[in-house]
KEKE-3310 file (N, C-alpha, C; in steps of 0.2 Angstrom, whole numbers, plus 5000, padded with zeros to 4 digits):
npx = (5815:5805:5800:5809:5805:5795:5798:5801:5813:5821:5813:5808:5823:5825:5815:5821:5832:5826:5822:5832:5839:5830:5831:5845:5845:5836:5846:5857:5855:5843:5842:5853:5853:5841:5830:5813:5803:5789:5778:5782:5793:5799:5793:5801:5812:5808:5806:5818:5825:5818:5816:5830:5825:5831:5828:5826:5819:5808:5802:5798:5787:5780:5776:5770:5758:5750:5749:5740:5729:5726:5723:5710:5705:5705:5709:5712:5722:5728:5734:5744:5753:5758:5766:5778:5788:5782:5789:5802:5810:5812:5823:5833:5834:5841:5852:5860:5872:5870:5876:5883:5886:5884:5890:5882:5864:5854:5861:5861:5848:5842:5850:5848:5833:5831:5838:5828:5819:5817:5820:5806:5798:5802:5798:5784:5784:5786:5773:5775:5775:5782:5774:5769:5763:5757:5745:5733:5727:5724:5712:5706:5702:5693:5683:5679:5679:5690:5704:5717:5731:5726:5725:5738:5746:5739:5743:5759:5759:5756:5766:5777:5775:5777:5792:5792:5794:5801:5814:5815:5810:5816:5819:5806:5804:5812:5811:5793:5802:5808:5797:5791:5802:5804:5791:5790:5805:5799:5791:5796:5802:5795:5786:5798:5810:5814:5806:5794:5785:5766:5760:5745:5738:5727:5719:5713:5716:5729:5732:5733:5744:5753:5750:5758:5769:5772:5774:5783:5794:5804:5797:5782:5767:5750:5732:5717:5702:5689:5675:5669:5664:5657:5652:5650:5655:5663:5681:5698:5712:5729:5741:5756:5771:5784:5804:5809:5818:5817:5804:5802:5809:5799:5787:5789:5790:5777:5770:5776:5772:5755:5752:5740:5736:5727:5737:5738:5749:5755:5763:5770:5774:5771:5778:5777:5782:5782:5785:5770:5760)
npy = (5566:5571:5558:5560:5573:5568:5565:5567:5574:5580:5589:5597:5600:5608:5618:5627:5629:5638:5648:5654:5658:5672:5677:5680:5687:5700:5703:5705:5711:5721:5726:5732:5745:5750:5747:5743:5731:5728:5715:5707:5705:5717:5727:5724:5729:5744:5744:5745:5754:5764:5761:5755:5745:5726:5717:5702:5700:5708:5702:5692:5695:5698:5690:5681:5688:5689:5672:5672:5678:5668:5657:5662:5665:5658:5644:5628:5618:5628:5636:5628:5626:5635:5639:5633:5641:5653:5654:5648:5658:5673:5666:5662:5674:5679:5675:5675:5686:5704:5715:5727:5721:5724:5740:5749:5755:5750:5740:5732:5730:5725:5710:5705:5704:5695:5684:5682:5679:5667:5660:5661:5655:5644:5637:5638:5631:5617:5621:5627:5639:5657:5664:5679:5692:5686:5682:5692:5693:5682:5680:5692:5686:5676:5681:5694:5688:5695:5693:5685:5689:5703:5707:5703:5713:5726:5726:5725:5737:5747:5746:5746:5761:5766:5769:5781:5792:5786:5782:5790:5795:5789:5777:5770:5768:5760:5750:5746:5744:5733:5723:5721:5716:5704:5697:5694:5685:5675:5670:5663:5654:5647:5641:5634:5636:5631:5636:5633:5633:5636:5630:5635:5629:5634:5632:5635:5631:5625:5616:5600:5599:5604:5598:5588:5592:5594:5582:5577:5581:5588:5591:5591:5583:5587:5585:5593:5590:5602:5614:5624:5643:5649:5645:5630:5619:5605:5606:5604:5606:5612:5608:5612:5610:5619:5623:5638:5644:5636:5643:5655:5648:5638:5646:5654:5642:5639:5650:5650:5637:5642:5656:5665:5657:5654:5657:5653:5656:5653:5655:5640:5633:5625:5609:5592:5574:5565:5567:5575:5564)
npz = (5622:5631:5636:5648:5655:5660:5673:5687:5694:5684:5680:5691:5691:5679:5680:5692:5684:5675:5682:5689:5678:5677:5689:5686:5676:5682:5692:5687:5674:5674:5688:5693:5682:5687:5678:5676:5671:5671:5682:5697:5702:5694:5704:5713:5710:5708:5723:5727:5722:5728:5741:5747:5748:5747:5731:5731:5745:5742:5731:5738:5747:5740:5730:5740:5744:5732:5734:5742:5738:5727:5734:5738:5729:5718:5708:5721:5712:5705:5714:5721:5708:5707:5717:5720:5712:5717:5727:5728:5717:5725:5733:5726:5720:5731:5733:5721:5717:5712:5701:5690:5675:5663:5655:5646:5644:5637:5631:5642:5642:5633:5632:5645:5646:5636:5641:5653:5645:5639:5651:5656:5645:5647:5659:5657:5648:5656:5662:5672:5684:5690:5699:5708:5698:5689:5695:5698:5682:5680:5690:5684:5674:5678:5687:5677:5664:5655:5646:5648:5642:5641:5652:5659:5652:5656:5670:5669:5663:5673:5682:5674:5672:5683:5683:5679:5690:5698:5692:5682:5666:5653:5658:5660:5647:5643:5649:5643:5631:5636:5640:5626:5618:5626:5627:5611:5612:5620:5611:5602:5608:5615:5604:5595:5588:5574:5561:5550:5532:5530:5513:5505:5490:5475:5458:5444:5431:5429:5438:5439:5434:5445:5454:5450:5450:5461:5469:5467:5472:5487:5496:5508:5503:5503:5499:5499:5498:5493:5493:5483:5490:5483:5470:5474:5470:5470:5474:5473:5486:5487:5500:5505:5516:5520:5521:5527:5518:5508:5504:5493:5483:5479:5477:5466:5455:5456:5452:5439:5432:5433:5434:5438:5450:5464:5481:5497:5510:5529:5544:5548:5566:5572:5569:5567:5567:5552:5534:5527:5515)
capx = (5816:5799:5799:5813:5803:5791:5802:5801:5820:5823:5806:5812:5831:5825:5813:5827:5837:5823:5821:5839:5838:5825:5836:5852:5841:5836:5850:5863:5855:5838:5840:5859:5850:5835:5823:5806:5798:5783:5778:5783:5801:5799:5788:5804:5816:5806:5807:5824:5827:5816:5820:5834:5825:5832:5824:5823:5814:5799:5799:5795:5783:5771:5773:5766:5752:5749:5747:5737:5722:5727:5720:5704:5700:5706:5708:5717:5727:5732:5740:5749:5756:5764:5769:5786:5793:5784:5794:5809:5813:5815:5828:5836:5837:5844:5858:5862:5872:5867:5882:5882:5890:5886:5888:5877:5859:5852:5862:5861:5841:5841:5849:5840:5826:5833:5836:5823:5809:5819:5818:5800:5795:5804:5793:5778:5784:5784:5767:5776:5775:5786:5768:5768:5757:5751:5739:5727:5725:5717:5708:5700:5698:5690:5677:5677:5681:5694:5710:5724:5736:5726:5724:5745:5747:5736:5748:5763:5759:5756:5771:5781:5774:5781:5799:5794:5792:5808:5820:5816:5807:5820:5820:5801:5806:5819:5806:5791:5804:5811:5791:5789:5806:5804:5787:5794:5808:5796:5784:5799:5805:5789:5784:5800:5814:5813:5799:5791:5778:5762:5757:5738:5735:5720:5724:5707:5721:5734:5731:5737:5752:5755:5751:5762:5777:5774:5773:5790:5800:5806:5789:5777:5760:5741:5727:5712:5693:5686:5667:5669:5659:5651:5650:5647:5655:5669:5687:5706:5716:5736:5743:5763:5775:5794:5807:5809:5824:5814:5798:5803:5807:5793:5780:5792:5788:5770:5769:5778:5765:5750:5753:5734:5736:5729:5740:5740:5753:5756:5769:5771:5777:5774:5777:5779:5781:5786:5783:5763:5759)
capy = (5571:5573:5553:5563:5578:5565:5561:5572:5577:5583:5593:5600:5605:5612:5625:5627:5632:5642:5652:5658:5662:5674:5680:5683:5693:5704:5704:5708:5717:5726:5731:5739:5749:5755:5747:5739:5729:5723:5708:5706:5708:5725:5730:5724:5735:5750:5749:5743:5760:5770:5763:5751:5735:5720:5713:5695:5701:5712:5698:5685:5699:5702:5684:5679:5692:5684:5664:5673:5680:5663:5653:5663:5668:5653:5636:5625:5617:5634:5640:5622:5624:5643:5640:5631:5645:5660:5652:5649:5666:5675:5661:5662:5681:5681:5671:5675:5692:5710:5717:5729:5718:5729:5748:5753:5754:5749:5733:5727:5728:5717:5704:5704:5702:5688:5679:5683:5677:5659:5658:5661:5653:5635:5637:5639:5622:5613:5621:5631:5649:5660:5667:5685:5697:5682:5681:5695:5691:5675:5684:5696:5682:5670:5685:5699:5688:5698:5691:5685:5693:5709:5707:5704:5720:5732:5723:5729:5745:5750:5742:5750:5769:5771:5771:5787:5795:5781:5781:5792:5792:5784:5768:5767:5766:5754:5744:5744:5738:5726:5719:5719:5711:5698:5693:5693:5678:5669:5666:5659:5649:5643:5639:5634:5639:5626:5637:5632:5639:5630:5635:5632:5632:5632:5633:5633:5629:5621:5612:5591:5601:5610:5594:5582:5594:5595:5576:5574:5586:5585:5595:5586:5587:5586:5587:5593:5592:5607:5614:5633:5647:5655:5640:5625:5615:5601:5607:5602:5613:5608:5613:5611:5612:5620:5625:5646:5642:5633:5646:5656:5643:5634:5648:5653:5638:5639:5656:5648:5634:5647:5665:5667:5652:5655:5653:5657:5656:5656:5651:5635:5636:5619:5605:5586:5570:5563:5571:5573:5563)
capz = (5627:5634:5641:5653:5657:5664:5676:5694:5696:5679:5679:5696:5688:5673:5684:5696:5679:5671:5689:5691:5673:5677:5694:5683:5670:5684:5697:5682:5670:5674:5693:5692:5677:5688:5676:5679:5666:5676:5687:5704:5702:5692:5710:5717:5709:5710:5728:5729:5721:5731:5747:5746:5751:5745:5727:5734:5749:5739:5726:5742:5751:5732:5729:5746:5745:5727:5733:5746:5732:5722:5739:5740:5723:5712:5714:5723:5710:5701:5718:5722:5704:5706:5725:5718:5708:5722:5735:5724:5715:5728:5735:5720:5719:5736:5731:5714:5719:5709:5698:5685:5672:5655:5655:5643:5648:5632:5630:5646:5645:5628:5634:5651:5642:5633:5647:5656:5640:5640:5658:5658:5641:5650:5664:5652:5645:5659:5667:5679:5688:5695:5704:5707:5695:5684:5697:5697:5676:5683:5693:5681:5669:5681:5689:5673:5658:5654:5643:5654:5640:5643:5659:5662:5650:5660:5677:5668:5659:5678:5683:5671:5672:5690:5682:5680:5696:5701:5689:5676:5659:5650:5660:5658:5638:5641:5652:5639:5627:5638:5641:5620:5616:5632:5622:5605:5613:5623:5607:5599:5612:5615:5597:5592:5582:5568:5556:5540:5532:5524:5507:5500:5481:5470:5452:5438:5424:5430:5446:5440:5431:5450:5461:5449:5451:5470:5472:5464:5476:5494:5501:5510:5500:5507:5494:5503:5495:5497:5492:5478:5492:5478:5466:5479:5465:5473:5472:5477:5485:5488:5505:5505:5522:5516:5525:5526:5512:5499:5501:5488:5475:5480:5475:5458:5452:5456:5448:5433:5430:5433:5436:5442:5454:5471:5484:5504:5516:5533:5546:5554:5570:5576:5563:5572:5564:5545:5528:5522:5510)
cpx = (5810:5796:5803:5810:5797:5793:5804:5806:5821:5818:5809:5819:5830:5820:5816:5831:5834:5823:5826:5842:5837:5829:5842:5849:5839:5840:5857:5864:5849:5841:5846:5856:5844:5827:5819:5802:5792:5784:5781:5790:5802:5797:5795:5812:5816:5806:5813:5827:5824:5817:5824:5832:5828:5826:5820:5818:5807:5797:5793:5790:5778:5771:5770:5758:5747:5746:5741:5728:5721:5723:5714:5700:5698:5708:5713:5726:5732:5735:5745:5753:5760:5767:5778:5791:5790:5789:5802:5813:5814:5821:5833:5838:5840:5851:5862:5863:5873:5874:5880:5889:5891:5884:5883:5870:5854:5854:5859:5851:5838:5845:5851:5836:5824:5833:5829:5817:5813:5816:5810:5795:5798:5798:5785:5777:5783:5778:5769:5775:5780:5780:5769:5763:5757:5746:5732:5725:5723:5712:5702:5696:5692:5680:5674:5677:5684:5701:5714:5730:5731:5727:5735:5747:5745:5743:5755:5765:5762:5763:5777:5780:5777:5787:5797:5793:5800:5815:5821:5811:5811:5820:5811:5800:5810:5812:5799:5796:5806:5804:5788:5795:5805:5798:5788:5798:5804:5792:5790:5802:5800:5789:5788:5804:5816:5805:5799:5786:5774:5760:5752:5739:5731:5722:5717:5710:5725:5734:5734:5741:5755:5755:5757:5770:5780:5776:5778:5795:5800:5801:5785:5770:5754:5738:5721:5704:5691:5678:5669:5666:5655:5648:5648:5649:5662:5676:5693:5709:5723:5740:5752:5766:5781:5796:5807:5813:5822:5808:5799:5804:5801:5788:5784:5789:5777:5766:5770:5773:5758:5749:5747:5733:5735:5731:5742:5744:5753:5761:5765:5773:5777:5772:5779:5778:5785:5784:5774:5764:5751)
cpy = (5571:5566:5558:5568:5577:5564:5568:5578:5581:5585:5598:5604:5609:5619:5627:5632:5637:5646:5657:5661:5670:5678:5685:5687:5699:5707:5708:5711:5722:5730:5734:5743:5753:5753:5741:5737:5726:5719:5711:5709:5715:5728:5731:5729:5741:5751:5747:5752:5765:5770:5758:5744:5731:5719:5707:5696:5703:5705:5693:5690:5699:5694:5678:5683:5688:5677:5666:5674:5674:5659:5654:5664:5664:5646:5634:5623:5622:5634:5636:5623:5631:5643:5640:5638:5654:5659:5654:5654:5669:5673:5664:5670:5683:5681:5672:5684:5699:5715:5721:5724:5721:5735:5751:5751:5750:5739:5729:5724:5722:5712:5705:5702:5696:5681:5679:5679:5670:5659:5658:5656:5644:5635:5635:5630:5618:5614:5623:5637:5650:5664:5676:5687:5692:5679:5684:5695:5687:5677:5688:5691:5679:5675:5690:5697:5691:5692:5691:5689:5701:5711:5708:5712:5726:5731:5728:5733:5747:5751:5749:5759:5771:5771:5776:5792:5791:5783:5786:5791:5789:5777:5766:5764:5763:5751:5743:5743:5731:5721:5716:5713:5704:5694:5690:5684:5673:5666:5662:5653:5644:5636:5637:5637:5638:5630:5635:5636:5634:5635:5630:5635:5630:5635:5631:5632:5625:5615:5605:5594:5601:5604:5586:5586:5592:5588:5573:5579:5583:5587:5589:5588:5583:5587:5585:5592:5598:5608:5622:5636:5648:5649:5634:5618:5614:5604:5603:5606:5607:5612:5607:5612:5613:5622:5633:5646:5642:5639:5649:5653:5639:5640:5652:5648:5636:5644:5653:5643:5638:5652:5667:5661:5655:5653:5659:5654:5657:5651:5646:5634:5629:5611:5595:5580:5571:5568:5571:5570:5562)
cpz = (5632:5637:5650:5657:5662:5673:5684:5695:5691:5679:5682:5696:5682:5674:5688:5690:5677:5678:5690:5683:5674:5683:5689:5679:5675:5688:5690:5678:5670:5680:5693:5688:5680:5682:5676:5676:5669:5680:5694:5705:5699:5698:5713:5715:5711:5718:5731:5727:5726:5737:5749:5751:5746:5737:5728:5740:5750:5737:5733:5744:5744:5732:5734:5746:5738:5728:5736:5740:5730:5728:5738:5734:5718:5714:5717:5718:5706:5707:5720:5714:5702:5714:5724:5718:5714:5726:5731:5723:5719:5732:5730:5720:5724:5735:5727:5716:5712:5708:5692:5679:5664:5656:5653:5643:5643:5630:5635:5647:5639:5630:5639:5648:5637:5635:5650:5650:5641:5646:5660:5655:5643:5654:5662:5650:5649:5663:5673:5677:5691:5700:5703:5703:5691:5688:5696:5688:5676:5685:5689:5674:5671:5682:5683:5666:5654:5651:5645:5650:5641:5647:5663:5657:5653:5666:5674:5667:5667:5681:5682:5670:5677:5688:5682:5684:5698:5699:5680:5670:5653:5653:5658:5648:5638:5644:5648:5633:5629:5637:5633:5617:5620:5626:5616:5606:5613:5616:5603:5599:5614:5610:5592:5587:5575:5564:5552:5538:5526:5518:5504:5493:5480:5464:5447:5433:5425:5437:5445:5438:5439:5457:5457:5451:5458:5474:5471:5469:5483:5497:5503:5506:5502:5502:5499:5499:5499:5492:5489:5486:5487:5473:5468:5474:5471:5470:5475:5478:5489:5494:5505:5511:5518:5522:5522:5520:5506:5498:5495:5481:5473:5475:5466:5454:5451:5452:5440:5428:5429:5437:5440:5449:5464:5476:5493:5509:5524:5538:5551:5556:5575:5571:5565:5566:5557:5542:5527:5517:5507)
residu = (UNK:UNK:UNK:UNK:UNK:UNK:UNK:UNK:UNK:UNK:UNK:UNK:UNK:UNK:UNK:UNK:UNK:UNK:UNK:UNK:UNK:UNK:UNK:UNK:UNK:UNK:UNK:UNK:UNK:UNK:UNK:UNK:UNK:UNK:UNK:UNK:UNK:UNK:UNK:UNK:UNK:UNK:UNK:UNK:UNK:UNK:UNK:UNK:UNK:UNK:UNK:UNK:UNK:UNK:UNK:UNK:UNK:UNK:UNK:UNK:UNK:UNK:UNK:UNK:UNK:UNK:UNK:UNK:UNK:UNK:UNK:UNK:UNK:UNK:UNK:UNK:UNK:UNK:UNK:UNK:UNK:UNK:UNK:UNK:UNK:UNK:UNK:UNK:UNK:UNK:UNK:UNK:UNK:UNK:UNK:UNK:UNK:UNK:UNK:UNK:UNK:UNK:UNK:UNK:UNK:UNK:UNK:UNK:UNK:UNK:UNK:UNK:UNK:UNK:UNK:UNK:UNK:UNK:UNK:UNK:UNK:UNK:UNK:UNK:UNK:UNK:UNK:UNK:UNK:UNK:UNK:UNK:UNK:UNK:UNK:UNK:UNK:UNK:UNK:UNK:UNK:UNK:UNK:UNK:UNK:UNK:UNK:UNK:UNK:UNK:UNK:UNK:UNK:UNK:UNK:UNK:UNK:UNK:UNK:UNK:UNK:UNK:UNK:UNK:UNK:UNK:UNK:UNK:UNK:UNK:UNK:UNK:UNK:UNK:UNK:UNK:UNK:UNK:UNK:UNK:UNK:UNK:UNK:UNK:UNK:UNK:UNK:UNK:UNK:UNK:UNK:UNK:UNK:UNK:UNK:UNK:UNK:UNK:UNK:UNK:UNK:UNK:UNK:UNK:UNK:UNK:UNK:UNK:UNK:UNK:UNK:UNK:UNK:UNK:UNK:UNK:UNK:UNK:UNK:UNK:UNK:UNK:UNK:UNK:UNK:UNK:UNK:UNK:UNK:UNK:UNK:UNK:UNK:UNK:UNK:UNK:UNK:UNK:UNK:UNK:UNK:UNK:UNK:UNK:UNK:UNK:UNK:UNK:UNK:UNK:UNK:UNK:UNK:UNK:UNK:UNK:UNK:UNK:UNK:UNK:UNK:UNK:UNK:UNK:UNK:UNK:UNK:UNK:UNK:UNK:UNK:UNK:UNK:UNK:UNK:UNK:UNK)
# end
């Protein structure tokens, strides 16, 4: 897949696809609802409701003002590489026409939000932008060291607090959920849907019982050298990759060889290649 994604045209449709995502997510299920989960297009709801401009027309108007700071504050190639997707989305939200298609305000904001985190988290993938408010989180990174995730969370909070003066205190509590589920997706979509999870052990009793078992099973197994902290005496510790499936058996069985056996897990979330051995 990723020879393909080298390849101009198929870069060019797959941000095209992630874009109108991102349109249909707002056009269909936030803005008939009145709600604003941040960014540029949340900007563009809110005055879609208060003074019935166009979506597509705000979004192009923030995301212009945006490339604008991005020319003078940041570099070149950051603003060449959000131009595409400012220009675009609002194209796309011109075109892509504004329906309520789910009654219930609640559904329609989950999935929105659904959409919406794919559409964003493709774009990520290939190193694009839609532009708008993931600018000034540059901005405060590049001049105040500030944390572009902090920095886009402060942009949104704001974002979303004017739902209530707009559309209510209900839609600001649909719209901070919609900003945590949207995250929620994107890290999945990101980092993949295929999880495992690693498991280290160290075992002062049973350790060849606990690496002869594991090297006869379908697990892929690592044996690391490691150094005691306290004792500085050489050790082994055995780091496992499973499927979420197997975890459970896997650490039964670890527990069954030696009950004091330590052993630390955690997920992983991007796993490439053959088995460890």
């Amino acid at each position: 897949m990723s020879k393909y994604l080298n390849r101009w045209w198929v870069r060019g449709a797959l941000m095209i696809l992630a874009l109108e995502l991102i349109a249909i997510a707002i056009n269909l299920f936030y803005a008939p609802h009145g709600v604003a989960p941040g960014g540029a297009t949340g900007i563009a709801i809110l005055v879609q409701e208060g003074f019935g401009v166009s979506v597509g027309l705000t979004t192009l108007v923030v995301n212009l003002a945006m490339l604008v700071l991005a020319w003078f504050f940041l570099d070149r190639a950051t603003t060449r590489r959000i131009l595409f997707g400012s220009l675009a989305l609002p194209v796309l939200l011109a075109l892509t026409p504004q329906a309520l298609v789910v009654k219930d305000r609640l559904l329609a904001v989950i999935v929105g939000s659904v959409i919406f985190a794919i559409g964003v988290a493709v774009n990520y993938r290939l190193n694009a932008s839609s532009g708008g408010t993931t600018v000034p989180p540059m901005i405060l990174q590049k001049y105040f060291k500030m944390k572009p995730a902090v920095g886009l969370f402060l942009v949104d909070m704001v974002v979303c607090l004017f739902n209530i003066p707009v559309s209510g205190f209900e839609a600001f509590v649909l719209a901070m959920f919609a900003v945590g589920l949207t995250s929620l997706v994107m890290n999945y979509v990101e980092t993949g849907l295929d999880r495992k999870k690693a498991v280290y052990v160290m075992s002062n009793t049973a350790l060849p019982q606990l690496e002869a078992a594991l090297a006869v099973s379908d697990h892929g197994l690592t044996i690391h050298q490691v150094i005691g902290g306290h004792s500085g005496e050489p050790r082994e510790m055995l780091m496992v990759v499973v499927e979420q499936s197997d975890y459970q058996q896997l650490l039964d069985r670890i527990h069954q060889l030696d009950p004091h056996a330590f052993v630390l897990v955690t997920e992983a979330t991007e796993v490439h290649g053959g088995s460890l051995t």
